[in-house]
C-alpha positions in Angstrom: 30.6 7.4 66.9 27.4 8.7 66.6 25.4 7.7 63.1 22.5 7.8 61.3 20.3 4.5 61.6 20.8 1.3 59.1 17.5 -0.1 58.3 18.2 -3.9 57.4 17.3 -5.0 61.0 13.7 -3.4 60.8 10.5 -3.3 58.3 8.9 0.2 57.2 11.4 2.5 59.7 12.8 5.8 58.1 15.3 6.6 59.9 16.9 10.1 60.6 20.1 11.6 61.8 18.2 13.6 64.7 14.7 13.5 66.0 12.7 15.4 63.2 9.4 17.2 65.8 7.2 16.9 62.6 8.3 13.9 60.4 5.9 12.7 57.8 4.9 12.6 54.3 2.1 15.6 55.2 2.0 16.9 58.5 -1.6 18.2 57.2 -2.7 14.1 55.8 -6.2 12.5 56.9 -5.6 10.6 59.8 -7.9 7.3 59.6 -9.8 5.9 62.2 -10.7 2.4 63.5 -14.2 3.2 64.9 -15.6 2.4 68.1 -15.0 -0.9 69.3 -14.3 -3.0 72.4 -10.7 -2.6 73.7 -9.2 -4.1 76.6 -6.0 -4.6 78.9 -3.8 -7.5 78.9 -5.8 -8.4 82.0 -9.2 -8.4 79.4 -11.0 -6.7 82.5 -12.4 -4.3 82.2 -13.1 -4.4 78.6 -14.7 -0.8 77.5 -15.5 0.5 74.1 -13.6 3.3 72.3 -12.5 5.0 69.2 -8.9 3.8 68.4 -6.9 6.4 66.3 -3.9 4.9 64.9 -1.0 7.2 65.1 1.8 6.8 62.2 4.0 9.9 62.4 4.6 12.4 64.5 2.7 15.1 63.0 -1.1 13.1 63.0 -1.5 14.0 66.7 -2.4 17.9 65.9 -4.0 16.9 62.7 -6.0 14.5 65.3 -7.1 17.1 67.6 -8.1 19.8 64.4 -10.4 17.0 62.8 -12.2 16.2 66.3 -12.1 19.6 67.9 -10.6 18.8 71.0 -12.3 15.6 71.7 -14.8 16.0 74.5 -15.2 13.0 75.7 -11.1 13.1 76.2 -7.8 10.8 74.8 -5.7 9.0 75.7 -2.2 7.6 73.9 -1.5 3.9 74.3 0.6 1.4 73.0 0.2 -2.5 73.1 -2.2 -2.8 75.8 -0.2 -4.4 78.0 -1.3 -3.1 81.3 -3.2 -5.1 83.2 -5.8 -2.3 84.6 -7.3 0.0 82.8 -4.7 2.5 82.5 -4.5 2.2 79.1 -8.3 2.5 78.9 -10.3 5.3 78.3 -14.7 4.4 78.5 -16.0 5.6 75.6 -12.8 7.7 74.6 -10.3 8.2 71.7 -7.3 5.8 72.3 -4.4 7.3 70.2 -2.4 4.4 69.5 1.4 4.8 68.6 2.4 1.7 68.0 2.9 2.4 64.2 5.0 5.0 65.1 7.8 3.2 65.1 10.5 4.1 63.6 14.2 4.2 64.7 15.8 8.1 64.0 19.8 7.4 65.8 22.0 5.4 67.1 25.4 7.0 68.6 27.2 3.3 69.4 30.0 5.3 70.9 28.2 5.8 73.8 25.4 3.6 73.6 22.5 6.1 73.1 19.4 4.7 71.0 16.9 7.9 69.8 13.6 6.3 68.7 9.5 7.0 68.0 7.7 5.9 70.9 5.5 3.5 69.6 8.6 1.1 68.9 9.0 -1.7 71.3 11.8 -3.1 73.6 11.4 -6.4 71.3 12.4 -4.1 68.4 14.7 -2.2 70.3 16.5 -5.5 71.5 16.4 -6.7 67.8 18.5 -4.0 66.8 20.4 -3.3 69.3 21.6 -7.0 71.0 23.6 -8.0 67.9 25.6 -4.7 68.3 26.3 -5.5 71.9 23.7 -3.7 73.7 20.6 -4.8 76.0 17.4 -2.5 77.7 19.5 -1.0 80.7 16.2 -1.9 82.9 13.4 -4.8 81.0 10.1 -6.0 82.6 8.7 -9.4 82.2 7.8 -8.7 78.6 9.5 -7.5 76.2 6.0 -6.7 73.9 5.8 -3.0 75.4 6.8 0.3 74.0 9.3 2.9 74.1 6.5 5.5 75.1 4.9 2.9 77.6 7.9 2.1 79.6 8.2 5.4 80.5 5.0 6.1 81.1 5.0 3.6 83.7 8.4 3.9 84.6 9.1 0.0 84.8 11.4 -1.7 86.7 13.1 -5.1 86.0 14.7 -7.6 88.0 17.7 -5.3 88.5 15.9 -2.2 90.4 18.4 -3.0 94.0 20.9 -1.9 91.4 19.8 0.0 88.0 16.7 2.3 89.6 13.6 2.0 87.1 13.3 2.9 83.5 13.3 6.2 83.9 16.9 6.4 85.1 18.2 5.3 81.5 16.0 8.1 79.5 17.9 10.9 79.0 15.9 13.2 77.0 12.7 13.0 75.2 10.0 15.7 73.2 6.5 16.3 75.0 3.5 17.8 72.5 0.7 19.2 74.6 -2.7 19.1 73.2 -2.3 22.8 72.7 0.6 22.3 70.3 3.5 22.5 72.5 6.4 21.1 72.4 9.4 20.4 74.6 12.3 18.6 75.1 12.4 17.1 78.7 15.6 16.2 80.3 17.1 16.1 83.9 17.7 19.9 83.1 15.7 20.4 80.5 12.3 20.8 81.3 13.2 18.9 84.5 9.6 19.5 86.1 7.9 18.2 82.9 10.4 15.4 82.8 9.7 14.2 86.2 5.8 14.5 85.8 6.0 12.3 82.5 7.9 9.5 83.9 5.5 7.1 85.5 2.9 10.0 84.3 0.6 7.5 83.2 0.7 9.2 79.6 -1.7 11.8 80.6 0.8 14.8 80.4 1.1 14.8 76.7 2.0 12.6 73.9 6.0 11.5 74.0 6.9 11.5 70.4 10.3 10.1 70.6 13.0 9.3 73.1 16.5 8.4 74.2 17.5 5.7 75.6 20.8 4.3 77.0 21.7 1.0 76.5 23.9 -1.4 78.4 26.8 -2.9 77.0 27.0 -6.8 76.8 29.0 -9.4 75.1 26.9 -12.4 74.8 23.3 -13.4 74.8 23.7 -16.0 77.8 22.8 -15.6 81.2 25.3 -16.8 84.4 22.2 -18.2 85.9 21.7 -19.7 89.4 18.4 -20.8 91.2 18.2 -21.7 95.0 15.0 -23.0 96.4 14.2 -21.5 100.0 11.7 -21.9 102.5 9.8 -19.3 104.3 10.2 -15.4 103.9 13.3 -15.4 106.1 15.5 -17.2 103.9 14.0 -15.3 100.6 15.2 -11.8 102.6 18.9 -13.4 103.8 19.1 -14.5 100.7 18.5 -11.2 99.1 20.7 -9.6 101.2 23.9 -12.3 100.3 23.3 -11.8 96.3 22.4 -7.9 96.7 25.8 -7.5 94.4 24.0 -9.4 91.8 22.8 -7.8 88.9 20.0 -9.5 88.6 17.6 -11.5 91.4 13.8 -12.2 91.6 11.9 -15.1 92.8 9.4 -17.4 92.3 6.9 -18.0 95.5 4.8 -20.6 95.8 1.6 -19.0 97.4 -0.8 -22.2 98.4 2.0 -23.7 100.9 1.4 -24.0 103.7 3.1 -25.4 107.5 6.5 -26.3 106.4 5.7 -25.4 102.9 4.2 -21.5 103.6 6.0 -19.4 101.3 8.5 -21.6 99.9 10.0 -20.8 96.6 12.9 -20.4 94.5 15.3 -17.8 94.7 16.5 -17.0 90.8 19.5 -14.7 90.2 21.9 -14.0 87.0 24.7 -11.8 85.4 25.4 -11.4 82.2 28.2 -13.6 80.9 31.5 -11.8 80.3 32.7 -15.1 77.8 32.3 -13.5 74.5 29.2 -15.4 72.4 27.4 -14.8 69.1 25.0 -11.7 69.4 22.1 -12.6 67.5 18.6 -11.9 67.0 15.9 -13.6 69.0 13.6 -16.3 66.7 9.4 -14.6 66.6 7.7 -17.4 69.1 5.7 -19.8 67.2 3.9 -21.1 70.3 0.1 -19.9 70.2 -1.9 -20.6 73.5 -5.3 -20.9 71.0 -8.3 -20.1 72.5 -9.6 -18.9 76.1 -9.4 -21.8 78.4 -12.4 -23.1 80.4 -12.9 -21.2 83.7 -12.2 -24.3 85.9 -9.1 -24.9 84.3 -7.0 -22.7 87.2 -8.3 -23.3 90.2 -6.5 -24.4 93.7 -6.4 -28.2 93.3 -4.4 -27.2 89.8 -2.8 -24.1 91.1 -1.2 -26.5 94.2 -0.2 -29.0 91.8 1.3 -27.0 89.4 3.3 -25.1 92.3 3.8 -28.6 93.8 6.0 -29.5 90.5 7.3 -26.1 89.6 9.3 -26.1 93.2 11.0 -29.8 92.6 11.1 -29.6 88.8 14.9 -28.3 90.2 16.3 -31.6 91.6 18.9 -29.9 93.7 18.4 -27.0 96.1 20.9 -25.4 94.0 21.6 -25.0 90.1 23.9 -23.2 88.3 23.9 -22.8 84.2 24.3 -20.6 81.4 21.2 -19.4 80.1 19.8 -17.9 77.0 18.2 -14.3 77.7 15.0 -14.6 76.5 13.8 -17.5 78.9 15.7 -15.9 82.2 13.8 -12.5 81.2 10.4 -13.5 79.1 9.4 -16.9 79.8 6.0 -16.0 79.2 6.5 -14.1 75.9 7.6 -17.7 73.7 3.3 -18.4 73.9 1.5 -15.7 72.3 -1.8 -14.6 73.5 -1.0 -16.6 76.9 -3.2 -14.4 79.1 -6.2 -16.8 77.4 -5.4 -19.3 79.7 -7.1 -17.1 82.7 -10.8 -18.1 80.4 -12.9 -15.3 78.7 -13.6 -13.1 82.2 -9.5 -12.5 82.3 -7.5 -11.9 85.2 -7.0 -9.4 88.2 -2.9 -8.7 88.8 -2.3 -7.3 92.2 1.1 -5.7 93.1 2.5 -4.3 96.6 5.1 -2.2 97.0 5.9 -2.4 100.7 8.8 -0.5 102.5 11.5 -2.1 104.5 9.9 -1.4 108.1 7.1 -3.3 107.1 7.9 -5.6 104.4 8.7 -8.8 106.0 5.8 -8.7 108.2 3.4 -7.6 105.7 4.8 -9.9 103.4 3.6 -12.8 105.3 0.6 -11.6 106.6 -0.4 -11.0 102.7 1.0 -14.4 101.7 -1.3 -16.1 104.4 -4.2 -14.0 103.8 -3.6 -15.5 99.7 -3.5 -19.0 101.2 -6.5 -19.1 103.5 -8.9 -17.1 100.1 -8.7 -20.7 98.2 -7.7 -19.0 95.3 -4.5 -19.3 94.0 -1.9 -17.7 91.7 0.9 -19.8 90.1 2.3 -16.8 88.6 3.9 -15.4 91.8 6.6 -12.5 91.6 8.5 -11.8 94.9 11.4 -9.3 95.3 12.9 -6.8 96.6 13.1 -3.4 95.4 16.3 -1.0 96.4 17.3 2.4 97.4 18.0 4.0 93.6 15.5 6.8 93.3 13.3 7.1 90.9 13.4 10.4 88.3 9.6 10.1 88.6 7.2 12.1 89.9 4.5 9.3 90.5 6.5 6.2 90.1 5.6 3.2 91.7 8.8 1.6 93.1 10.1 2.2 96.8 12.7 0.5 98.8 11.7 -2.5 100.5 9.6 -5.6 98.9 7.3 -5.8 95.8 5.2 -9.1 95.4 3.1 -9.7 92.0 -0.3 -12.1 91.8 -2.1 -13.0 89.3 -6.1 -14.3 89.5 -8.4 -15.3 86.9 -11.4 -13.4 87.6 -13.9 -15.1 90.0 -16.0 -12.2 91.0 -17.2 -13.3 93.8 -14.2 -14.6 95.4 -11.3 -12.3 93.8 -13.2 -8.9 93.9 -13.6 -9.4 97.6 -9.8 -10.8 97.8 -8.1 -8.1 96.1 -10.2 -5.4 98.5 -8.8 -7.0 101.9 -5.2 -7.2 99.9 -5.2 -3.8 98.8 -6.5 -2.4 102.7 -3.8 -4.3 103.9 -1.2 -3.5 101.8 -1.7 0.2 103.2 -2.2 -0.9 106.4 1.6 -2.0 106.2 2.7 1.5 104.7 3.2 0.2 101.0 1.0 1.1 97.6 -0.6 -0.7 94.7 1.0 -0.6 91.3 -0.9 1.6 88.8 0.0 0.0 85.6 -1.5 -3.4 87.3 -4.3 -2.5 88.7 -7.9 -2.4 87.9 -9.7 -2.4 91.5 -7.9 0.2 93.5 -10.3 2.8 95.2 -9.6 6.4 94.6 -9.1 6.2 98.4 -6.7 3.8 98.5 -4.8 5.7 95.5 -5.3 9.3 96.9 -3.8 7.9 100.5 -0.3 5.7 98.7 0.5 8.5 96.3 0.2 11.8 98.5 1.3 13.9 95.2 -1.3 13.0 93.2 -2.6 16.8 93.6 0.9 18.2 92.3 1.3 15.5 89.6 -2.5 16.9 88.5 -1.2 20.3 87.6 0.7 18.7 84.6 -1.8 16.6 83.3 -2.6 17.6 79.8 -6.7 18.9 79.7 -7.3 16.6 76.6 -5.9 13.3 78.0 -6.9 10.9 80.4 -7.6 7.6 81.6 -10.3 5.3 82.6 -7.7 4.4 85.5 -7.3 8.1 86.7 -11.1 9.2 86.4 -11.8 6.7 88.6 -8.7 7.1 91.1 -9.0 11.1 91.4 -12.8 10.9 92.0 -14.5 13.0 94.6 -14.6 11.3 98.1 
């Protein structure tokens, strides 16, 4: 039965029985502003300076545009910053950030359809929705991203072989131009608009709110197992033997090498069907305080780490029932834990690599990681599957995705990530937009062929530091 929000879950929402275009006190109110300042990624590189514009309610964006007269040095909307790149930068630019536009406006628990603001994030979303016996159809690794964001980057989770990306769970959702128009975009609504915003980088417009449907569960516990393999080969037969399972990504230890090249540990789970209380999650407490020195990662510590992360799991096999939040956001119980790449930050690279190539290119990137003597303990291997994505310019393809992360050592990881990124379209694949921060307009222009037909949509007001520098003449 489809009802209007209750509110005891969430602080300062105003909720509504449908999604309202121009909610708000006074569509016509002063919209403040933050000034310029610095602003960067969750990567902290680059780290540019720009005018953040806080967005509350739906109607501040045209009352944004009136007061600066179409903004000629461009916008751009973002959320929490937590792309690694800078696309969610803009040099010099107005950042119009949403995240206080937040509010939830419906929830029909018949069928599982959440409509919400799109500054509100999956945390909030899972707040509400996971003691009513729902969970995010598709999650990345945090859940500290919004409603707006995931779609902008269409993101994909652990379960892509079987759910698709992000983008397959939105069913509708209102575009405003900078122009003032609006539209609801839907597979057949709109469907041209609705395919361009999805993984659209949030240059089309500005997504005011959207729907979302959610996947039923009946407990917060995880039917977890974790097998440690050895070498690319057993990661892919393994993948193929738990393809039915819902969930599957591993961990890859990328300083191995001879009989330890590649080794890892193979991580796959369900959600458990043995009904369990359905509670909200606890806010972390853990704070990682202050930027760690910039010898602290290196590859004597990288290896070691690794070294103990691979046989902290006594058997080559364990099974157990596991909470939600560490099986999906290990990372997210210590706030601010990107400080531990030091002040400079760190690069993330990403590969998406299709199937005729994967397993090749897949070693061939691994050892190129191994020889560099830098090292990345934060190493994300899968494989991606078949689902199509509803997005015009999304990232995932089938075949195999691999995720590193550097602290930045310019004169070792610049030169690093620009062999990795020639290679990784030397082996057919492409470079993950919402990660990067180093990709040549080039490189970009050659993985994502529609980039000229995705341009036609973009909104003349917005743009990105990441897509001024990856549409740049050749």
């Amino acid at each position: 039965m489809a009802t209007n929000v209750d509110t005891p879950d969430f602080q300062h929402r105003t909720p509504a029985a449908e999604p309202t275009p121009n909610s708000g006190p006074d569509q016509h109110a002063e919209v403040q502003y933050e000034g310029k300042a610095p602003f960067s990624s969750w990567g902290r590189y680059p780290n540019f300076n720009a005018t953040v514009v806080p967005i509350s309610w739906q109607s501040d964006y045209p009352a944004v545009i009136a007061k600066y007269d179409g903004m000629a040095s461009g916008a751009l909307p973002v959320g929490m910053g937590r792309s690694y790149g800078d696309s969610c930068l803009l040099k010099d630019g107005f950042l119009l950030q949403t995240t206080s536009m937040n509010r939830l406006l419906h929830w029909d628990a018949e069928n599982g359809l959440l409509t919400a603001e799109a500054g509100l994030t999956l945390a909030q979303i899972l707040d509400f929705c996971v003691p009513r016996g729902y969970f995010l159809p598709v999650s990345p690794g945090t859940k500290y991203v919004t409603l707006a964001g995931a779609i902008a980057n269409d993101i994909h989770g652990k379960n892509h072989h079987v759910a698709g990306t992000f983008g397959c769970h939105i069913t509708r959702f209102e575009l405003v131009r900078s122009d003032g128009t609006r539209m609801i975009c839907s597979p057949t609504e709109n469907p041209d608009w609705y395919a361009a915003t999805i993984g659209g980088l949030g240059i089309t417009g500005v997504i005011t709110w959207a729907t979302l449907r959610m996947k039923p569960i009946v407990s917060r516990l995880i039917d977890y197992e974790g097998i440690q393999f050895h070498g690319v080969d057993e990661f892919l037969a393994l993948t193929e033997q738990y393809k039915h399972v819902e969930y599957t990504v591993s961990w890859v230890d990328c300083t191995g090498t001879g009989k330890n090249f590649a080794r890892g540990i193979f991580m796959l789970g369900d959600h458990s069907k043995i009904p369990d209380k359905l509670t909200q999650s606890p806010e972390p407490k853990l704070v990682f305080p202050m930027d760690a020195p910039s010898m602290a990662l290196n590859s004597l510590t990288v290896t070691a780490f690794n070294t103990v992360f691979f046989h902290k799991q006594m058997k080559q096999r364990v099974r157990a029932l596991q909470d939600y939040e560490p099986f999906f956001y290990p990372l997210d119980k210590v706030l601010h834990w990107n400080r531990m790449y030091g002040k400079s930050g760190l690069l993330q690279y990403q590969y998406a690599i299709p199937w005729a190539n994967a397993r090749e290119g897949t070693i061939a990137i691994l050892n190129e990681v191994s020889k560099s003597g830098l090292a990345s303990f934060l190493a994300v291997l899968k494989a991606f599957g078949d689902v199509p994505s509803p997005g015009m310019m999304s990232f995932p393809q089938a075949g195999i995705t691999l995720a590193l992360d550097f602290p930045i050592k310019p004169e070792k990881s610049f030169p690093l990530f620009d062999r990795l990124a020639r290679m990784t379209l030397e082996f057919g694949g492409k470079l993950y937009p919402a990660k990067d921060a180093r990709m040549t307009a080039a490189q970009f222009q050659t993985a994502y062929p529609q980039w000229q037909d995705f341009a036609r949509y973009k909104d003349p007001l917005l743009t990105s530091s990441f897509w001024e520098r990856v549409t740049a003449q050749q």
